[in-house]
MARTOR-929947 format. One record per atom (N, C-alpha, C): residue number from 0; chain; atom name; x, y, z. Coordinates in nm, 2 decimals, always signed. Example, Ala and Ser with C-alpha at 12.3 -4.5 7.8 and 13.67 -1.06 7.14 Angstrom:
// residues 2
<r><torvex>0</torvex><koldo>A</koldo><marlo>N</marlo><c1>+1.32</c1><c2>-0.57</c2><c3>+0.78</c3></r>
<r><torvex>0</torvex><koldo>A</koldo><marlo>CA</marlo><c1>+1.23</c1><c2>-0.45</c2><c3>+0.78</c3></r>
<r><torvex>0</torvex><koldo>A</koldo><marlo>C</marlo><c1>+1.32</c1><c2>-0.33</c2><c3>+0.78</c3></r>
<r><torvex>1</torvex><koldo>A</koldo><marlo>N</marlo><c1>+1.28</c1><c2>-0.22</c2><c3>+0.71</c3></r>
<r><torvex>1</torvex><koldo>A</koldo><marlo>CA</marlo><c1>+1.37</c1><c2>-0.11</c2><c3>+0.71</c3></r>
<r><torvex>1</torvex><koldo>A</koldo><marlo>C</marlo><c1>+1.29</c1><c2>+0.00</c2><c3>+0.79</c3></r>
END
This chain:
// residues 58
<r><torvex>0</torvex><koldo>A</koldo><marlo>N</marlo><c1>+0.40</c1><c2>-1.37</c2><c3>+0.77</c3></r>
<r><torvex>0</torvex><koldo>A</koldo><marlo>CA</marlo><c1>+0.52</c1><c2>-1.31</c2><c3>+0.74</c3></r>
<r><torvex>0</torvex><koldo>A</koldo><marlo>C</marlo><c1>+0.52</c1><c2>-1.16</c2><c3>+0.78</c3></r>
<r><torvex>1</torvex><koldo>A</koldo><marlo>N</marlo><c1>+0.65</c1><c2>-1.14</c2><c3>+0.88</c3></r>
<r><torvex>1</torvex><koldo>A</koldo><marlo>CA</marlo><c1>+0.63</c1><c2>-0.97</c2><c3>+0.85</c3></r>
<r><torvex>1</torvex><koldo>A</koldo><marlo>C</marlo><c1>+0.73</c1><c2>-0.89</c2><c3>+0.79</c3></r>
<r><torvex>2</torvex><koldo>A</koldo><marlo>N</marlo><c1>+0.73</c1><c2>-0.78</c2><c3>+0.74</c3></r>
<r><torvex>2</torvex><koldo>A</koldo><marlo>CA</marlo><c1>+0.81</c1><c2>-0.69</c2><c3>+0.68</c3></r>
<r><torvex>2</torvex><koldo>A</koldo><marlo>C</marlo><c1>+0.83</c1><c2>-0.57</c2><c3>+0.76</c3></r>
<r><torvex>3</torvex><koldo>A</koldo><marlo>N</marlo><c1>+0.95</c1><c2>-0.50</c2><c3>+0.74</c3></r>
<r><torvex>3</torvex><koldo>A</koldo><marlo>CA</marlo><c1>+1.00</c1><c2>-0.38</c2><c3>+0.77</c3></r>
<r><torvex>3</torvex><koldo>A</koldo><marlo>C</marlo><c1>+1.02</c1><c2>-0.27</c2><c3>+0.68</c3></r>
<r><torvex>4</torvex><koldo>A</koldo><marlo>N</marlo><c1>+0.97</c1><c2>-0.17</c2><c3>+0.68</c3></r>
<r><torvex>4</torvex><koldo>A</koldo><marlo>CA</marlo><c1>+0.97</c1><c2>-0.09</c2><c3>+0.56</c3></r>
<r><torvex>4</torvex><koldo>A</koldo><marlo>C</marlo><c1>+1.00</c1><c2>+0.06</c2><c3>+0.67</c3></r>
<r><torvex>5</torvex><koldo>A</koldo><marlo>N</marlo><c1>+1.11</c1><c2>+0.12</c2><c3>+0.66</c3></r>
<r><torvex>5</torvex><koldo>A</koldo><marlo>CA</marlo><c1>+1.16</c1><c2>+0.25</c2><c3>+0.65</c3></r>
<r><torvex>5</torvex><koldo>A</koldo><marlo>C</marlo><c1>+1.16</c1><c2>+0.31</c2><c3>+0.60</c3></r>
<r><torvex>6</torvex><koldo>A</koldo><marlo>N</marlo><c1>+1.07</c1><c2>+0.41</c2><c3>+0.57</c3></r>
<r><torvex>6</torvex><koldo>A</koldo><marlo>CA</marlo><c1>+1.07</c1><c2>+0.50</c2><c3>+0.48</c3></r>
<r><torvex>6</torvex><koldo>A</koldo><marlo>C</marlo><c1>+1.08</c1><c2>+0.65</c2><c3>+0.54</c3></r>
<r><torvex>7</torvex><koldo>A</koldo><marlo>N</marlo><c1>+1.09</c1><c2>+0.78</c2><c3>+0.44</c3></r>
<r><torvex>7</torvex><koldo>A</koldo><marlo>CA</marlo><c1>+1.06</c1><c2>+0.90</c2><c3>+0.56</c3></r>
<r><torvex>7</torvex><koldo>A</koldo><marlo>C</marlo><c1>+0.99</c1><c2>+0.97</c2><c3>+0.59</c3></r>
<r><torvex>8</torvex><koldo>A</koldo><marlo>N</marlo><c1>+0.87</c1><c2>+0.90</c2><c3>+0.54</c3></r>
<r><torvex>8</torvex><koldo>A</koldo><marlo>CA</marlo><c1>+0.71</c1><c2>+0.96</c2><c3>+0.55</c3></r>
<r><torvex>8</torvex><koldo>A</koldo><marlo>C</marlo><c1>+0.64</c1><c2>+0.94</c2><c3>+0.58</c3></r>
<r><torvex>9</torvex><koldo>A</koldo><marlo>N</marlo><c1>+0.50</c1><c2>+0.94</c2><c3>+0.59</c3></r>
<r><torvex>9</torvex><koldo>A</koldo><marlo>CA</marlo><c1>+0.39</c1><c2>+0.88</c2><c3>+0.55</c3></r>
<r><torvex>9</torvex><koldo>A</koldo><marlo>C</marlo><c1>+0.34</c1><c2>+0.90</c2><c3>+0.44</c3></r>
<r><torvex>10</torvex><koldo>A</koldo><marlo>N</marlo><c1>+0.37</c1><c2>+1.00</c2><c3>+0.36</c3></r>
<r><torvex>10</torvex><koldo>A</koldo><marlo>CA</marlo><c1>+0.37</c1><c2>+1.02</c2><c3>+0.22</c3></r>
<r><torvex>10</torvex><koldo>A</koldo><marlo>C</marlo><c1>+0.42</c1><c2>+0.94</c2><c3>+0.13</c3></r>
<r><torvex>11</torvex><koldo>A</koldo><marlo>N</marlo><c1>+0.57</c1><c2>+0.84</c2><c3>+0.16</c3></r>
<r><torvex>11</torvex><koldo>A</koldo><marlo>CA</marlo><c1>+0.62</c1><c2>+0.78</c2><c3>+0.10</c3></r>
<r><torvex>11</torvex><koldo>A</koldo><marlo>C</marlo><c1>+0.55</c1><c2>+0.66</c2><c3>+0.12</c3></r>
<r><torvex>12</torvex><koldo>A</koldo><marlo>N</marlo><c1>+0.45</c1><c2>+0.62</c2><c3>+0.17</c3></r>
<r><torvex>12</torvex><koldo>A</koldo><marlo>CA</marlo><c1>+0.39</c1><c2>+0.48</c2><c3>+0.21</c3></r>
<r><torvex>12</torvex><koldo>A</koldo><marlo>C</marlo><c1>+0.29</c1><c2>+0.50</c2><c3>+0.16</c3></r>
<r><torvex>13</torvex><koldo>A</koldo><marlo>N</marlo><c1>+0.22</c1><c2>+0.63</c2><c3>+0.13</c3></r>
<r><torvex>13</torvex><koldo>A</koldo><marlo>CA</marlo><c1>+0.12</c1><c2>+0.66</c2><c3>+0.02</c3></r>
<r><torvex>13</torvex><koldo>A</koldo><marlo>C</marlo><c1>+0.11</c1><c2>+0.64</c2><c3>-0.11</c3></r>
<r><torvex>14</torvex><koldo>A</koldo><marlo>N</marlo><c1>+0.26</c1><c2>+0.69</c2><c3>-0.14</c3></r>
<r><torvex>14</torvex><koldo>A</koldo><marlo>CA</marlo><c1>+0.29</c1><c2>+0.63</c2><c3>-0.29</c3></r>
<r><torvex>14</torvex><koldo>A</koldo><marlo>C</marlo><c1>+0.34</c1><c2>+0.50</c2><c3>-0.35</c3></r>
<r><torvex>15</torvex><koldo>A</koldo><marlo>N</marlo><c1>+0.36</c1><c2>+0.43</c2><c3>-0.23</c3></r>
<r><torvex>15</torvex><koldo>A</koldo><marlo>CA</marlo><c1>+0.36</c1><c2>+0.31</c2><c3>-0.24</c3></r>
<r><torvex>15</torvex><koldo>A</koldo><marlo>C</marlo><c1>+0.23</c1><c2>+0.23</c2><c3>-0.26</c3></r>
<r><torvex>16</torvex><koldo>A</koldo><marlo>N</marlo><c1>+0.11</c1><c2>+0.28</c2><c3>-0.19</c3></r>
<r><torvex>16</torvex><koldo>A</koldo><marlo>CA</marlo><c1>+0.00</c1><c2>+0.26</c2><c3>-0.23</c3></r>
<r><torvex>16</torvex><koldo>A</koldo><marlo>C</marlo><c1>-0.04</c1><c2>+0.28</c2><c3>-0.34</c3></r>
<r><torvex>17</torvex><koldo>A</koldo><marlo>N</marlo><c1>-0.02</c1><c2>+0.36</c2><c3>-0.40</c3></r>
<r><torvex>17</torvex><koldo>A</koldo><marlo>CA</marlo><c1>-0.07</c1><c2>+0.41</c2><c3>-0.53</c3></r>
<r><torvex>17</torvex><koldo>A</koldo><marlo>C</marlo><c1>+0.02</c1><c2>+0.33</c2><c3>-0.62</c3></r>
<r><torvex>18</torvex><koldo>A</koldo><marlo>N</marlo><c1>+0.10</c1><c2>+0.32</c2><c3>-0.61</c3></r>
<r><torvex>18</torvex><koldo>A</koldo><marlo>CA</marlo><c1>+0.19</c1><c2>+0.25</c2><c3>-0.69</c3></r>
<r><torvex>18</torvex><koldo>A</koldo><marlo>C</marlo><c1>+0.13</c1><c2>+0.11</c2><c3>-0.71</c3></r>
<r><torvex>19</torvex><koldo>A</koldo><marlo>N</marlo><c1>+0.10</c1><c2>+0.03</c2><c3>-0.56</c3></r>
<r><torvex>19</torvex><koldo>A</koldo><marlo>CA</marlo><c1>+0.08</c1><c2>-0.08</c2><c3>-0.60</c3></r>
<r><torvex>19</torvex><koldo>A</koldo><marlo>C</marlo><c1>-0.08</c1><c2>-0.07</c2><c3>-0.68</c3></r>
<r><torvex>20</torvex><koldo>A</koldo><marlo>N</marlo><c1>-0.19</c1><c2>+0.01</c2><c3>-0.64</c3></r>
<r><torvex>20</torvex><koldo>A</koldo><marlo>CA</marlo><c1>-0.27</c1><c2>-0.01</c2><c3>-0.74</c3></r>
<r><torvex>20</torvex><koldo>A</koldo><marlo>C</marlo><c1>-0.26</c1><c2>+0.04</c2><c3>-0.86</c3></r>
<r><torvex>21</torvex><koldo>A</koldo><marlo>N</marlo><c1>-0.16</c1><c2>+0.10</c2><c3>-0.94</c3></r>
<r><torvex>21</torvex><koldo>A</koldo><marlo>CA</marlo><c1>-0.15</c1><c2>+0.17</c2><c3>-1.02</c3></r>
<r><torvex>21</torvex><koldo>A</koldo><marlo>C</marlo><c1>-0.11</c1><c2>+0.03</c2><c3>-1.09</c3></r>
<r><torvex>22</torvex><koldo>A</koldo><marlo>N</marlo><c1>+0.00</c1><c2>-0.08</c2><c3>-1.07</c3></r>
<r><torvex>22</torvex><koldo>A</koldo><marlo>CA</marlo><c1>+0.03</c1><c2>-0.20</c2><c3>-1.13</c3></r>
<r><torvex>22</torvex><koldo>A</koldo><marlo>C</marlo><c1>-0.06</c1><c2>-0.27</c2><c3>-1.10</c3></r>
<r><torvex>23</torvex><koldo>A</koldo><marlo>N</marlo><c1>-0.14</c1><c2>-0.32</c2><c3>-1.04</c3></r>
<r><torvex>23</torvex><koldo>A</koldo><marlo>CA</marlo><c1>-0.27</c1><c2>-0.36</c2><c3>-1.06</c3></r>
<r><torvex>23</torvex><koldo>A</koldo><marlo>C</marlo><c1>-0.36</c1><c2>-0.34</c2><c3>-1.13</c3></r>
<r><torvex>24</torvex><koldo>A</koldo><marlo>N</marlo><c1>-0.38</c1><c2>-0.22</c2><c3>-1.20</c3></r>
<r><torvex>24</torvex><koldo>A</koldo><marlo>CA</marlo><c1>-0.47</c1><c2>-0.18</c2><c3>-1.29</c3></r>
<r><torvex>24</torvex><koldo>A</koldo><marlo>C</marlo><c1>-0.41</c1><c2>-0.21</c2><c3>-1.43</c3></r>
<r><torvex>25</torvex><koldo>A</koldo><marlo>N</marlo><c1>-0.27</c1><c2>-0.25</c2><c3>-1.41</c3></r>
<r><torvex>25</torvex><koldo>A</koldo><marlo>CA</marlo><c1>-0.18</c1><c2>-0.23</c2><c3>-1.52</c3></r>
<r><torvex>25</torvex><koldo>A</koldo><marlo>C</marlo><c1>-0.19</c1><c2>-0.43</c2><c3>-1.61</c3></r>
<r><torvex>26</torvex><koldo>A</koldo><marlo>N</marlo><c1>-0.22</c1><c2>-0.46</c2><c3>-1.49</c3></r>
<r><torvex>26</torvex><koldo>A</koldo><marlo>CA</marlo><c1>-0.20</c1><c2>-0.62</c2><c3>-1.50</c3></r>
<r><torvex>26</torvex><koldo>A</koldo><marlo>C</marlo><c1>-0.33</c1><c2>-0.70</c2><c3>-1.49</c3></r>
<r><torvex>27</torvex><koldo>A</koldo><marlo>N</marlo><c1>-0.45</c1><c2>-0.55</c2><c3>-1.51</c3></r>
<r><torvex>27</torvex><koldo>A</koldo><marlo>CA</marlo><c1>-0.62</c1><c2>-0.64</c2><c3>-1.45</c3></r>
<r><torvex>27</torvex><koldo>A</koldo><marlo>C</marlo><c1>-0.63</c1><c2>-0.73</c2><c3>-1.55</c3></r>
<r><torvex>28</torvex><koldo>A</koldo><marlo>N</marlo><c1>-0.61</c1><c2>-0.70</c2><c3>-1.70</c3></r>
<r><torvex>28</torvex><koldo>A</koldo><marlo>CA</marlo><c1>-0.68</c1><c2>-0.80</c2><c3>-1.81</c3></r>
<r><torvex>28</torvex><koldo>A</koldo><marlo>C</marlo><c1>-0.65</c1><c2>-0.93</c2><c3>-1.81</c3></r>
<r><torvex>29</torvex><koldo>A</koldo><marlo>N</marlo><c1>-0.49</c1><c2>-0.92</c2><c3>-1.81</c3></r>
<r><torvex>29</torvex><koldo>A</koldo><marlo>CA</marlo><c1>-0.43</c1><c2>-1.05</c2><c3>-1.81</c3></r>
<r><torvex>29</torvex><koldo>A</koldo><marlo>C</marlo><c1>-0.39</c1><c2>-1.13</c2><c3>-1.70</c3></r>
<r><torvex>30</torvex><koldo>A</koldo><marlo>N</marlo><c1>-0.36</c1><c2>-1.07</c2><c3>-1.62</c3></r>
<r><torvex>30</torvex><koldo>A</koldo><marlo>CA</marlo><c1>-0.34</c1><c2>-1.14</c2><c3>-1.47</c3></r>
<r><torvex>30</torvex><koldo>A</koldo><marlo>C</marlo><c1>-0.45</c1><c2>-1.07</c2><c3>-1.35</c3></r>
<r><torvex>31</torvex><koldo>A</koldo><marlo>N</marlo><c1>-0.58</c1><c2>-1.14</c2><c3>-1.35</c3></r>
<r><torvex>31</torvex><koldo>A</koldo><marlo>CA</marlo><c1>-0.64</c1><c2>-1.08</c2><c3>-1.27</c3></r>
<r><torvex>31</torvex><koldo>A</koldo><marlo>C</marlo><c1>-0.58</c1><c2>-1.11</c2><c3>-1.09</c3></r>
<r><torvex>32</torvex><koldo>A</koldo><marlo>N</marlo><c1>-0.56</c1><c2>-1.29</c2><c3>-1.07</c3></r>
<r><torvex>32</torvex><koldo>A</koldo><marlo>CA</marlo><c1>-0.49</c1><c2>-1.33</c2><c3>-0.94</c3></r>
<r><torvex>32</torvex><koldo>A</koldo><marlo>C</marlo><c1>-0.39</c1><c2>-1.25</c2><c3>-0.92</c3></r>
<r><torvex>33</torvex><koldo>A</koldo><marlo>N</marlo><c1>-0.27</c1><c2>-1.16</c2><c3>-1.00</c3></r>
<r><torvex>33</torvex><koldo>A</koldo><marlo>CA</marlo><c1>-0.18</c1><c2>-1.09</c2><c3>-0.97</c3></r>
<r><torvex>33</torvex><koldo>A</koldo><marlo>C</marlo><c1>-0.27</c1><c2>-0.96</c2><c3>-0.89</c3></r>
<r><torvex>34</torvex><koldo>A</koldo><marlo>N</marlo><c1>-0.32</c1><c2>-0.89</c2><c3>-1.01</c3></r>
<r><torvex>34</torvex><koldo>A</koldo><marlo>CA</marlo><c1>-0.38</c1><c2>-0.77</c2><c3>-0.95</c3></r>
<r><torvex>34</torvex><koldo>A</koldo><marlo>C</marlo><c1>-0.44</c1><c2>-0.78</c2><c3>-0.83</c3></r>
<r><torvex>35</torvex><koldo>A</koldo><marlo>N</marlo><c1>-0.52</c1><c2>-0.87</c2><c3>-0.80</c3></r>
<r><torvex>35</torvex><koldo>A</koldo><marlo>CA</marlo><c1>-0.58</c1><c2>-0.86</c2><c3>-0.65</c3></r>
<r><torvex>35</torvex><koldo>A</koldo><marlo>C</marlo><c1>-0.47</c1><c2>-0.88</c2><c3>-0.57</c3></r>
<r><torvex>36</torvex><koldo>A</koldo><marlo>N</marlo><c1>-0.39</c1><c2>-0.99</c2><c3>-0.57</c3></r>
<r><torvex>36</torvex><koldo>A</koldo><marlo>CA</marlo><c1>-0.29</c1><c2>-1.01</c2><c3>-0.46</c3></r>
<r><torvex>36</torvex><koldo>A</koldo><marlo>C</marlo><c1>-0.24</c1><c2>-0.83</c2><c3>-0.45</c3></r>
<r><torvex>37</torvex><koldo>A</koldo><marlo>N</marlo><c1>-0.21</c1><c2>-0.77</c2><c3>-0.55</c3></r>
<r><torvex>37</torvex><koldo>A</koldo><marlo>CA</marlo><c1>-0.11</c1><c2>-0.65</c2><c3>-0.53</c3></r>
<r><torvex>37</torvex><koldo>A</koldo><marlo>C</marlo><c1>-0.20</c1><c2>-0.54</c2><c3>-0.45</c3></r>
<r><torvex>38</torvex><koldo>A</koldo><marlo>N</marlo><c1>-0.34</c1><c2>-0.50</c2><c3>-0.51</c3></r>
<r><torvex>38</torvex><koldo>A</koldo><marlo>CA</marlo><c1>-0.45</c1><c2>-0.46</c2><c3>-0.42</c3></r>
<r><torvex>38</torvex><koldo>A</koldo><marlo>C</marlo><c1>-0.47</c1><c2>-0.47</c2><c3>-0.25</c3></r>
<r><torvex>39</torvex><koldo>A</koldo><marlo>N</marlo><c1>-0.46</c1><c2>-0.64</c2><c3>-0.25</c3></r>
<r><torvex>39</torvex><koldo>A</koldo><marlo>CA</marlo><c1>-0.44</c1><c2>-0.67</c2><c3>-0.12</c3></r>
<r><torvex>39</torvex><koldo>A</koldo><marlo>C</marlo><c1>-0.33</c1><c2>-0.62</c2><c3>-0.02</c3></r>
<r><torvex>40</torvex><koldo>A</koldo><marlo>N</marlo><c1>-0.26</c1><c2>-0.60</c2><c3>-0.11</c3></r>
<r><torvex>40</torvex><koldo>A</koldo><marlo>CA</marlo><c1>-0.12</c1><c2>-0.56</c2><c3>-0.02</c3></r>
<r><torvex>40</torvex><koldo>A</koldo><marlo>C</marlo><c1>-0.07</c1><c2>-0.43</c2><c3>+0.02</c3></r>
<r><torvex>41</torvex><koldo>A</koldo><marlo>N</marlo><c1>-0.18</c1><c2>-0.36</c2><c3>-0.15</c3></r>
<r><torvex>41</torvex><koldo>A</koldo><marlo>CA</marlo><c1>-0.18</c1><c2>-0.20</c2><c3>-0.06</c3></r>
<r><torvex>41</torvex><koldo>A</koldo><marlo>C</marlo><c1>-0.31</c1><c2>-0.15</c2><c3>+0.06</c3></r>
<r><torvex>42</torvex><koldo>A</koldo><marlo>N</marlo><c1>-0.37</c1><c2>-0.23</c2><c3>+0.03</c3></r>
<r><torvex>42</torvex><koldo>A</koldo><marlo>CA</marlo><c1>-0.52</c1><c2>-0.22</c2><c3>+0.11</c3></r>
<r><torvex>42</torvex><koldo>A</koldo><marlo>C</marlo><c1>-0.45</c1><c2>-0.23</c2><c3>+0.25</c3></r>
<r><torvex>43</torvex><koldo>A</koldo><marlo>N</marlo><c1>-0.37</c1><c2>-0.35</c2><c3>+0.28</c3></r>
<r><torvex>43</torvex><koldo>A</koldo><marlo>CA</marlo><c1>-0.25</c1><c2>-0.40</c2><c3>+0.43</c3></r>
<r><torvex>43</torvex><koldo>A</koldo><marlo>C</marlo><c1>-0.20</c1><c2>-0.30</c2><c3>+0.44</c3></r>
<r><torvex>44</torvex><koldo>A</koldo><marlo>N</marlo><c1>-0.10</c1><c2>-0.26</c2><c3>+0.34</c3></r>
<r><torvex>44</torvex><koldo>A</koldo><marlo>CA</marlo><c1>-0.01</c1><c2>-0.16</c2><c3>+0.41</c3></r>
<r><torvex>44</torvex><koldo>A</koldo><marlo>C</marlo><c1>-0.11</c1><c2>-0.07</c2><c3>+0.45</c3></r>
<r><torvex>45</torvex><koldo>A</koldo><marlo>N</marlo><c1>-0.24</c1><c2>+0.00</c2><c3>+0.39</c3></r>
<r><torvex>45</torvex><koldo>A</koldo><marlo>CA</marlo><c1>-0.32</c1><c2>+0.12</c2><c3>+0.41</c3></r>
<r><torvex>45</torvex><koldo>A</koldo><marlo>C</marlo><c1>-0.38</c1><c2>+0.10</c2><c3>+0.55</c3></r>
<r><torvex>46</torvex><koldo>A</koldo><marlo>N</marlo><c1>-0.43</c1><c2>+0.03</c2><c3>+0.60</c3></r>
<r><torvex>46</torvex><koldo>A</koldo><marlo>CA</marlo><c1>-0.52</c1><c2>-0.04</c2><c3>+0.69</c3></r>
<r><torvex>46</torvex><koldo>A</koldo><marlo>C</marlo><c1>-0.39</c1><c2>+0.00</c2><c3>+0.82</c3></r>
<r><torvex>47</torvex><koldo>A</koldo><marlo>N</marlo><c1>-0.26</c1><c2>-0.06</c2><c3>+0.81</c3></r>
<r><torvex>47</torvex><koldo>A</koldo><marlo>CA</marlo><c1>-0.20</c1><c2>-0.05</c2><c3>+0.89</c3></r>
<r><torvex>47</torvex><koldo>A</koldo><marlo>C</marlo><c1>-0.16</c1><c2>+0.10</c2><c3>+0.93</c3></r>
<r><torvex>48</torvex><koldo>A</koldo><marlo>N</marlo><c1>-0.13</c1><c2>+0.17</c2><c3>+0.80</c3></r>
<r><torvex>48</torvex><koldo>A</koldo><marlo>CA</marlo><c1>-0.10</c1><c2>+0.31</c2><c3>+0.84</c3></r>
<r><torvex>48</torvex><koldo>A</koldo><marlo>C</marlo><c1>-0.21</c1><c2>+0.41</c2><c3>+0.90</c3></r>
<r><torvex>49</torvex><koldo>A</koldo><marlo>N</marlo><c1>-0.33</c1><c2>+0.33</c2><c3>+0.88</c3></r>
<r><torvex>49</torvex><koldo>A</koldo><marlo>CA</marlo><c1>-0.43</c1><c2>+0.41</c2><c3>+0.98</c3></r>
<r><torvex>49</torvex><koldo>A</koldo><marlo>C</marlo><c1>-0.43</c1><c2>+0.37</c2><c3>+1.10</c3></r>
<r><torvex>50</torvex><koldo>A</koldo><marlo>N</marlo><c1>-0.37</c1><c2>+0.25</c2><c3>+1.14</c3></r>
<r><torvex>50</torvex><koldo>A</koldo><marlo>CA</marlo><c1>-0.37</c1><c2>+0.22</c2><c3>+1.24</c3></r>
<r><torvex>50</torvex><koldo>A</koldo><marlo>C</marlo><c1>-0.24</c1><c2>+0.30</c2><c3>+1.34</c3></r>
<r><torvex>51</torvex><koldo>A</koldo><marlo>N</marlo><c1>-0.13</c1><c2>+0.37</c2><c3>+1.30</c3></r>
<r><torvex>51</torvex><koldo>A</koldo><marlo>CA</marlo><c1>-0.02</c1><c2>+0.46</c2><c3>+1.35</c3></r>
<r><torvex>51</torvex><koldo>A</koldo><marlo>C</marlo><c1>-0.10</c1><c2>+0.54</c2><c3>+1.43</c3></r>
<r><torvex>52</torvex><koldo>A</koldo><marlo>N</marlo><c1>-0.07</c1><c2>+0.67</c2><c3>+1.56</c3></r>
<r><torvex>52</torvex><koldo>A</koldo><marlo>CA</marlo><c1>-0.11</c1><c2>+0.72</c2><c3>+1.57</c3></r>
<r><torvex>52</torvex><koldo>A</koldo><marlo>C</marlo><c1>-0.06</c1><c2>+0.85</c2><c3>+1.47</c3></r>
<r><torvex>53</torvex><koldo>A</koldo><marlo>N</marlo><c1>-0.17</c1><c2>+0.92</c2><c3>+1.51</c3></r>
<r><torvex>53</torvex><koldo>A</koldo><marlo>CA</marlo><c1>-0.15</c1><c2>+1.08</c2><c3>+1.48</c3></r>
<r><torvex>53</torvex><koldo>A</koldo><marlo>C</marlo><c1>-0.05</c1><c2>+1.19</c2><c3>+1.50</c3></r>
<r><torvex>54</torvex><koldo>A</koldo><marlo>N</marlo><c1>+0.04</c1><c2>+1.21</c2><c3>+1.46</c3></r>
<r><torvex>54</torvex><koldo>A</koldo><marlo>CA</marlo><c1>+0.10</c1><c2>+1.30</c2><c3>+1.50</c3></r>
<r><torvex>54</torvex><koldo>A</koldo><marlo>C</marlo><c1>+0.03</c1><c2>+1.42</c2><c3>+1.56</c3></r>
<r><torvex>55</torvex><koldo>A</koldo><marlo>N</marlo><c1>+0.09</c1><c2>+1.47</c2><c3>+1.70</c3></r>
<r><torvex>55</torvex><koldo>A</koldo><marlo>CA</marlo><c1>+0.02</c1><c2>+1.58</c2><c3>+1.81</c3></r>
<r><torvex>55</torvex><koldo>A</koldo><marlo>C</marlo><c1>+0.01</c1><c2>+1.69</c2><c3>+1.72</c3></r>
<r><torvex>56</torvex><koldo>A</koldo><marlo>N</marlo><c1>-0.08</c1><c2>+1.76</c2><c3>+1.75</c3></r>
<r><torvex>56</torvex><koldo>A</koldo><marlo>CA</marlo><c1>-0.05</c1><c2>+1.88</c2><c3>+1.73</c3></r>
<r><torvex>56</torvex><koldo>A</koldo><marlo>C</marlo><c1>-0.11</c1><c2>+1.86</c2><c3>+1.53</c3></r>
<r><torvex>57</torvex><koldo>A</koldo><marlo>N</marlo><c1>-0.18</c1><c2>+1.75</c2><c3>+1.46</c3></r>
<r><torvex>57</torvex><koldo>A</koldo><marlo>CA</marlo><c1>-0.30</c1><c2>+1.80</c2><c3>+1.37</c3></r>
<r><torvex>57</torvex><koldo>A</koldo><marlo>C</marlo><c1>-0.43</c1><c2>+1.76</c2><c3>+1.35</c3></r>
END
């Protein structure tokens, strides 16, 4: 499956990261299958946004 996500940063795709591990940490005791899945998915988005290039010029 793929998704589209517009956002107007790369900062805003940061905090989405954090966000999703922040609810993972939130859900480790009782739902550990949740937390990983959610982990997993910021690790994806993360992995991908290093995959963008660099903006010129830093």
């Amino acid at each position: 499956m793929a998704v589209v996500l517009r956002l107007p940063g790369p900062d805003d795709v940061a905090d989405l990261i954090e966000a999703l591990h922040t609810a993972a940490d939130a859900v480790e005791e009782r739902a550990p299958e949740l937390a990983a899945a959610r982990r997993t998915l910021a690790d994806s988005f993360g992995d991908e946004l290093d995959r963008l290039p660099q903006p010129s010029g830093s």
